[in-house]
C-alpha positions as CSV (number, residue, x, y, z in Angstrom):
1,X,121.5,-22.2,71.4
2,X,124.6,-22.3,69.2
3,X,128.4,-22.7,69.9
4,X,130.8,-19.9,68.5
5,X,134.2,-20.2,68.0
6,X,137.2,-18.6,66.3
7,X,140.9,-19.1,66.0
8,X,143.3,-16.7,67.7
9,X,146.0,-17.9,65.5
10,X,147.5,-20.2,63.3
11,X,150.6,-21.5,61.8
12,X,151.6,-23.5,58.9
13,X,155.3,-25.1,58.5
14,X,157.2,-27.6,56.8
15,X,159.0,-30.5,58.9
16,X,161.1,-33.4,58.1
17,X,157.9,-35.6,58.1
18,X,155.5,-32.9,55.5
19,X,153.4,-30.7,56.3
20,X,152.2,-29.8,59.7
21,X,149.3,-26.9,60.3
22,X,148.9,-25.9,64.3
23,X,145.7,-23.6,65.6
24,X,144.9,-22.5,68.2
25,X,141.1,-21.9,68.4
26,X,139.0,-20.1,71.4
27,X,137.0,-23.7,72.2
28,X,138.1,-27.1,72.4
29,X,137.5,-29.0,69.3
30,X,134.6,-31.4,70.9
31,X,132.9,-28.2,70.7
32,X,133.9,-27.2,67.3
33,X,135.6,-29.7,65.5
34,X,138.0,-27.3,62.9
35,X,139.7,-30.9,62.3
36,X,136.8,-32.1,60.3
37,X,135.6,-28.9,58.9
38,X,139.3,-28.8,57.6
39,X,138.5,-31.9,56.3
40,X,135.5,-31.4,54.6
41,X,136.7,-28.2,53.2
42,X,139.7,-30.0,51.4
43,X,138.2,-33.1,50.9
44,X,141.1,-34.9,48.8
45,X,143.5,-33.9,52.0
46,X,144.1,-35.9,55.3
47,X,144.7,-33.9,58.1
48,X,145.7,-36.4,60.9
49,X,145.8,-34.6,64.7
50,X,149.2,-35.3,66.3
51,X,149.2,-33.2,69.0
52,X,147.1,-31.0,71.1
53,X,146.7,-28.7,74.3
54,X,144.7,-27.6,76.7
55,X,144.6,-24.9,79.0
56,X,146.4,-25.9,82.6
57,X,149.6,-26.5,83.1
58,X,152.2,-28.5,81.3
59,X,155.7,-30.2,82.5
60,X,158.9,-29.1,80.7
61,X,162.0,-30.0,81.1
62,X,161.0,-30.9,84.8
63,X,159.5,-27.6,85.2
64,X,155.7,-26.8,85.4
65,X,155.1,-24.3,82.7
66,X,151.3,-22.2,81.6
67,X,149.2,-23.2,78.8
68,X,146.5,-20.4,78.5
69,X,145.0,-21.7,75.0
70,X,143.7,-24.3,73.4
71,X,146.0,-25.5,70.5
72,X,145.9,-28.3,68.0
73,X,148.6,-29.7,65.3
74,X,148.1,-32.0,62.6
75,X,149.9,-33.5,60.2
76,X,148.7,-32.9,56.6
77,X,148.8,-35.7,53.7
78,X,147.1,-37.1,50.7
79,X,146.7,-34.6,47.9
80,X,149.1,-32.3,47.6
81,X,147.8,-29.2,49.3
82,X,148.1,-25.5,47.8
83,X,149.3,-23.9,51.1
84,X,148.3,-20.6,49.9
85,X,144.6,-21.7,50.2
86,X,145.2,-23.6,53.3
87,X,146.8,-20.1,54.7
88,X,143.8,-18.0,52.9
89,X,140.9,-20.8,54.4
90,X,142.6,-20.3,58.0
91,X,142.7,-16.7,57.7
92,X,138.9,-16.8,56.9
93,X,139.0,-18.8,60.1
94,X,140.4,-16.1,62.4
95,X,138.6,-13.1,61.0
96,X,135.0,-15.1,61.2
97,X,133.3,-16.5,64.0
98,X,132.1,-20.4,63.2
99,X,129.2,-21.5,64.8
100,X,128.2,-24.7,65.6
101,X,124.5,-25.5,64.8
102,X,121.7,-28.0,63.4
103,X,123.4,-26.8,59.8
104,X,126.5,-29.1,58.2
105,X,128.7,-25.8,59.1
106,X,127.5,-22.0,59.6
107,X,129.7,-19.1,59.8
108,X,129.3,-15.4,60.5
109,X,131.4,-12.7,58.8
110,X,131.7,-11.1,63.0
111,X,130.2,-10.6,66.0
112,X,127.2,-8.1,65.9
113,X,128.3,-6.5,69.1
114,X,131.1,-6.9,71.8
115,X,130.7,-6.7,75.6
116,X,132.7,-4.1,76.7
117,X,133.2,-4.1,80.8
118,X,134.0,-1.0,82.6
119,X,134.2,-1.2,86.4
120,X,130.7,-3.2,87.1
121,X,128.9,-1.7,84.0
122,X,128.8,-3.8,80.4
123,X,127.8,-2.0,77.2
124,X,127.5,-3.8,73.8
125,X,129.4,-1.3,71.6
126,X,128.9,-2.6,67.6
127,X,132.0,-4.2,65.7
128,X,132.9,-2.5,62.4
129,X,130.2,-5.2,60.7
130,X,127.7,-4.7,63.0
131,X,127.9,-1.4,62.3
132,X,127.8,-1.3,58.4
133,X,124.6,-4.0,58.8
134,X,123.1,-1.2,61.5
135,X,123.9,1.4,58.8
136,X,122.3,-0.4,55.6
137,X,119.7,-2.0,57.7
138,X,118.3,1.1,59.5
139,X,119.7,3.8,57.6
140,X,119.4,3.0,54.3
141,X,123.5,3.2,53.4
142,X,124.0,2.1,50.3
143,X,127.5,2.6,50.7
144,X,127.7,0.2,53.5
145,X,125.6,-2.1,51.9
146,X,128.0,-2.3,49.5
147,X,130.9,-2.2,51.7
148,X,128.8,-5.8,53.0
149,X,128.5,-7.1,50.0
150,X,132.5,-6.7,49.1
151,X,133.0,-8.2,52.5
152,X,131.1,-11.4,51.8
153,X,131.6,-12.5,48.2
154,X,135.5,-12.0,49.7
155,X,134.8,-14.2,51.7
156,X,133.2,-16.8,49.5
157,X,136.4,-16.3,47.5
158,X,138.3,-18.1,50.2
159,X,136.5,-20.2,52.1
160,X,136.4,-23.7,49.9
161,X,133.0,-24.9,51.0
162,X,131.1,-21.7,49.8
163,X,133.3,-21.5,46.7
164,X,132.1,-24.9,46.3
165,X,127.8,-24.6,46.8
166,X,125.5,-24.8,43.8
167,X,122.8,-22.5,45.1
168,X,121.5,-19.8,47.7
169,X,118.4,-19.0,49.3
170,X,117.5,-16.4,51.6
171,X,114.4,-16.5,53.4
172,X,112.1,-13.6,52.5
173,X,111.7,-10.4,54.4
174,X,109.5,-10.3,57.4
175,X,110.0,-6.5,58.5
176,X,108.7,-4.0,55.8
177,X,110.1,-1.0,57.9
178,X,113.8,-1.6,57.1
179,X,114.8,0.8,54.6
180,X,117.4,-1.8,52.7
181,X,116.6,-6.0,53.2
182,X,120.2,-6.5,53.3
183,X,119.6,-10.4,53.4
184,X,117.9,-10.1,50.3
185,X,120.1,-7.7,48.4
186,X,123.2,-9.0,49.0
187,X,122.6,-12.9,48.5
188,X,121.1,-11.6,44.8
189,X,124.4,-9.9,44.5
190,X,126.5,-13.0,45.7
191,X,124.5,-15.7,43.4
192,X,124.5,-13.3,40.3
193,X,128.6,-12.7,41.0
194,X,129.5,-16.4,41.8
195,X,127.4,-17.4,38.5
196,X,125.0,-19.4,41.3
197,X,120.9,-19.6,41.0
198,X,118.8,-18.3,43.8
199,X,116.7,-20.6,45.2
200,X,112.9,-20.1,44.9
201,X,112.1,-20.1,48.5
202,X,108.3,-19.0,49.8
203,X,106.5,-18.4,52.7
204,X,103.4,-20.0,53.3
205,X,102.2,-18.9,56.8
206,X,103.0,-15.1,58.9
207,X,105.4,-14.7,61.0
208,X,106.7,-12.3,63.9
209,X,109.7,-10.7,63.0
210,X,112.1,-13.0,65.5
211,X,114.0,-10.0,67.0
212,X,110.6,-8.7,68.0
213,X,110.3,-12.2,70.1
214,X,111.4,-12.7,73.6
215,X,114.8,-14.2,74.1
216,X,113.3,-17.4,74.3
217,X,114.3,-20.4,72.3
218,X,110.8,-22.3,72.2
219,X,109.0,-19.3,71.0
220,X,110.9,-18.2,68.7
221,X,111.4,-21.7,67.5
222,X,107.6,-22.0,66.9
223,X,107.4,-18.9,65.3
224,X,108.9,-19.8,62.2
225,X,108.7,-23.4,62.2
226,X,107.1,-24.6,58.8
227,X,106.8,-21.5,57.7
228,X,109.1,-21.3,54.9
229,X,108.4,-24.0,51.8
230,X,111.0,-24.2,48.5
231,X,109.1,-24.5,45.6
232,X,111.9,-26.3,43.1
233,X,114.0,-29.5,43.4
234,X,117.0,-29.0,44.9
235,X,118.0,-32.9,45.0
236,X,122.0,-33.6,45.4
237,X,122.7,-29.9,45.8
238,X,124.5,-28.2,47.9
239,X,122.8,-25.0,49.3
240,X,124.1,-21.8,51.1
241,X,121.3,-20.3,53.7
242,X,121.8,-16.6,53.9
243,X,120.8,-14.1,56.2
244,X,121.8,-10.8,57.7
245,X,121.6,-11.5,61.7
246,X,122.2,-14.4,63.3
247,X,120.5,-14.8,66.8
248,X,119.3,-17.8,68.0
249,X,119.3,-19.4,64.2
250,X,116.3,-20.5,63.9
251,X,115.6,-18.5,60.6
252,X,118.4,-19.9,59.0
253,X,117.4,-23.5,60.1
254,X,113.8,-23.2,59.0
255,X,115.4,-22.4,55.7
256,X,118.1,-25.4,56.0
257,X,114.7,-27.7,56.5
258,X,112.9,-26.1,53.8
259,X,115.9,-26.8,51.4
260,X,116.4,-30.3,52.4
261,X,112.9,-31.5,52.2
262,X,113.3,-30.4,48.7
263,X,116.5,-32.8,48.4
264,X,119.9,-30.6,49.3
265,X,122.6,-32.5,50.1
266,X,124.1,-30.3,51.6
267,X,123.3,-27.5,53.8
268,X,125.3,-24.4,54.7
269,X,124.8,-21.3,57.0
270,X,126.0,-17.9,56.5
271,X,125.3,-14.7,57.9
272,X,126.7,-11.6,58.3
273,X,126.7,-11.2,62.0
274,X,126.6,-13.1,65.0
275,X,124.5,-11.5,68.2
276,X,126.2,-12.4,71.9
277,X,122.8,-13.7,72.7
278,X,122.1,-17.5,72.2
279,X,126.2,-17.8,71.8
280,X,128.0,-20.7,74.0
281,X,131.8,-21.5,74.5
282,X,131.6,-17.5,73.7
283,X,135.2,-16.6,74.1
284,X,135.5,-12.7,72.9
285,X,138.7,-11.8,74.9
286,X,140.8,-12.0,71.7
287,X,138.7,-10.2,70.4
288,X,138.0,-6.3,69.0
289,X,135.8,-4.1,67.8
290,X,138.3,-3.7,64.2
291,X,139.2,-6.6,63.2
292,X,139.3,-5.8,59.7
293,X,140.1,-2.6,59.6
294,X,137.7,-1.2,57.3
């Protein structure tokens, strides 16, 4: 079971002291801790938290006023900071959804589907990513797949951990009746863009495809586990995991095990979409179907 998060918003502004950088993400940060992923994405920068709040109620000027978010300052130092990548990184932040799993930090590009309530009913209507992947998954659209593959290598653009990895590995396909293995086909695309090897990664026992197993963590756990081996060294190196759906992310960390028992340093997880099932601190009320307009 993973924790998902995004930010709502964010702003960035220049006081008397420096630098200060507020958010204001949908999960408190002992859930997701966006303080030290901001850290680790600009490393030779200290971002020092100086204030924060939390949903309640606050006193003002003697008065008792609403706080409906979560929001979080700090004050950045060290290395001077390019705010235009700060602004571009955050911006990655809002339009993603960050999940917190077994993996040194995992994003997903969106939510596969929403929940939708009307009256007592709930349907799970796709977001405009979910609905390319359903497209180029099922369908066979190369025009979404490529629409996909725009998306991410964007996204590698800004975000200054993937700009930063030395490889990527994908784990190889398991369901011969999709028409396009968008995993496969746009990780190739991303590694041969980004000037980044693929990582030779094999599988060395059957598997069930894991959205053919019950929604059941053990099972699908044991379905995969020690069934992916990398045959190369990848010692000191810092490794994306790719894949197209992420559901309970147990794929993805198979492949983060297999990649650092062959010596990564560090491990990565990215995926184009995020399923509502096996998502905690889920917070989708800020969110919509477009959220990229495509």
């Amino acid at each position: 079971m993973a924790h998902v998060g995004y930010l709502t918003s964010f702003a960035i502004w220049r006081s008397r002291t420096g630098l200060l950088v507020r958010i204001t993400p949908t999960c408190p940060i002992g859930i997701i801790d966006y303080g030290a992923r901001l850290a680790a994405a600009f490393p030779r920068t200290k971002f020092a938290l100086i204030d924060q709040e939390s949903p309640g109620y606050r006193l003002v000027d003697g008065e008792l006023e609403s706080q409906s978010e979560y929001s979080y300052t700090y004050g950045v130092g060290g290395r001077v900071l390019v705010e235009a990548a700060l602004e571009a990184a955050l911006e990655n932040w809002r339009l993603c959804v960050e999940i917190k799993d077994s993996l040194d930090e995992s994003i997903a590009l969106d939510f596969h589907t929403l929940p939708i309530e009307s009256g007592e009913e709930t349907s799970f209507p796709r977001t405009e990513i979910g609905q390319l992947l359903y497209e180029a998954k099922y369908s066979g659209s190369t025009s979404s797949l490529q629409k996909l593959g725009d998306l991410v290598l964007a996204t590698f653009e800004v975000h200054p951990r993937l700009a930063s990895i030395a490889r990527v590995a994908f784990p190889p396909p398991t369901d011969g009746r999709n028409k396009i293995h968008v995993a496969q086909s746009i990780a190739t695309r991303v590694a041969e863009t980004i000037g980044k090897a693929l990582v030779m990664v094999e599988r060395i026992r059957a598997v069930q495809a894991q959205k053919a197993m019950p929604n059941d963590l053990r099972q699908r756990r044991a379905n995969v586990l020690g069934s992916l081996r990398v045959t190369e060294d990848l010692t000191f190196e810092d490794v994306v995991v790719f894949d197209d759906v992420y559901m309970s992310g147990e794929t993805l960390a198979e492949l983060g095990r297999a990649c650092s028992a062959a010596g990564a340093f560090e491990v990565l997880g990215f995926s184009i979409t995020k399923t509502p099932t096996f998502s905690q601190s889920a917070d989708y009320g800020a969110r919509t179907l477009k959220m990229r307009g495509i």
